[in-house]
N, C-alpha and C positions, 0 to 999 in steps of 0.2 A: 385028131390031135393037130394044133397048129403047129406048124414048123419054126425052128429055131430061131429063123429070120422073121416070119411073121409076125411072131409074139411080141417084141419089142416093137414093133410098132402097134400093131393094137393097143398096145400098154399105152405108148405114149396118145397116142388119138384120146383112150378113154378118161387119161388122166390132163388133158387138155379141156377136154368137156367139164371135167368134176371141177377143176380149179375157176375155171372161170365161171363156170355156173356159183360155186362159192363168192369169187371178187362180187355179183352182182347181188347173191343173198345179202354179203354184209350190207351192201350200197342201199339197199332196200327195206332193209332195216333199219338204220341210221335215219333211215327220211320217212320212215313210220308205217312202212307198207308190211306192217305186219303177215295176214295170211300170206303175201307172195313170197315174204322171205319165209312161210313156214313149207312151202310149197316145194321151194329149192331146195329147201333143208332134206326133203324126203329125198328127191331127186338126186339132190349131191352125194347123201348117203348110201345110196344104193349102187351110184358110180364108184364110190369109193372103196366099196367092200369089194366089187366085183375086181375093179383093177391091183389095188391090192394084194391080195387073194393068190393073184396070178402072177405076183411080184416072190412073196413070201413063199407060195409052192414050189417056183422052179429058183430058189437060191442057188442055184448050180450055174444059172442062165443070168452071169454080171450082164448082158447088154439088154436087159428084163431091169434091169436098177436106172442102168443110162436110157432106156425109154422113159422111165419113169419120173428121170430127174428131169429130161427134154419138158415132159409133156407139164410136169409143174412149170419150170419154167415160160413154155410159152402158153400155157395156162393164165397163167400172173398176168401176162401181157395183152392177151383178152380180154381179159376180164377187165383190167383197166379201161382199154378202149373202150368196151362195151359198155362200160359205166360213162362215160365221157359221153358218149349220146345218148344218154339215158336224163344228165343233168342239165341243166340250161347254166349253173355256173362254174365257171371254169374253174378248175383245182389248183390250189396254190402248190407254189414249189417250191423248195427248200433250200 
């Protein structure tokens, strides 16, 4: 059994993987890398179920939510980056 403290962050690590592995699926499909974004897709999905899962199970465990909202967030963040040296043009800003 993971400890009460551990869990929230594993939550967050795995849901920092799934999100940014996402940011770069979309990124890679947009620019027509079909199998690689099909490749992610398996990938993300199987982060997603796992951390999830372990979200939903311990609703008793709020700081299993704020791991998980973290690891979206710097998920997001990620994934951006990582898309940013994946492209040769720079992203407009708004």
């Amino acid at each position: 059994m993971v400890s009460t403290v551990l869990q929230p962050v594993l939550i967050a690590v795995l849901v920092v993987i799934e999100v940014a592995v996402w940011q770069v699926r979309v990124a890679m499909a947009t620019r027509g890398n079909k199998r690689v974004a099909a490749a992610l897709g398996a990938v993300n999905a199987v982060i997603s179920v796992v951390a999830l899962g372990q979200v939903v199970t311990h609703l008793d465990r709020p700081a299993n939510v704020v791991g998980y909202a973290l690891g979206v967030a710097a998920g997001v963040y990620l994934g951006v980056v990582v898309d940013g040296r994946f492209t040769r043009r720079p992203a407009r800003r708004s």
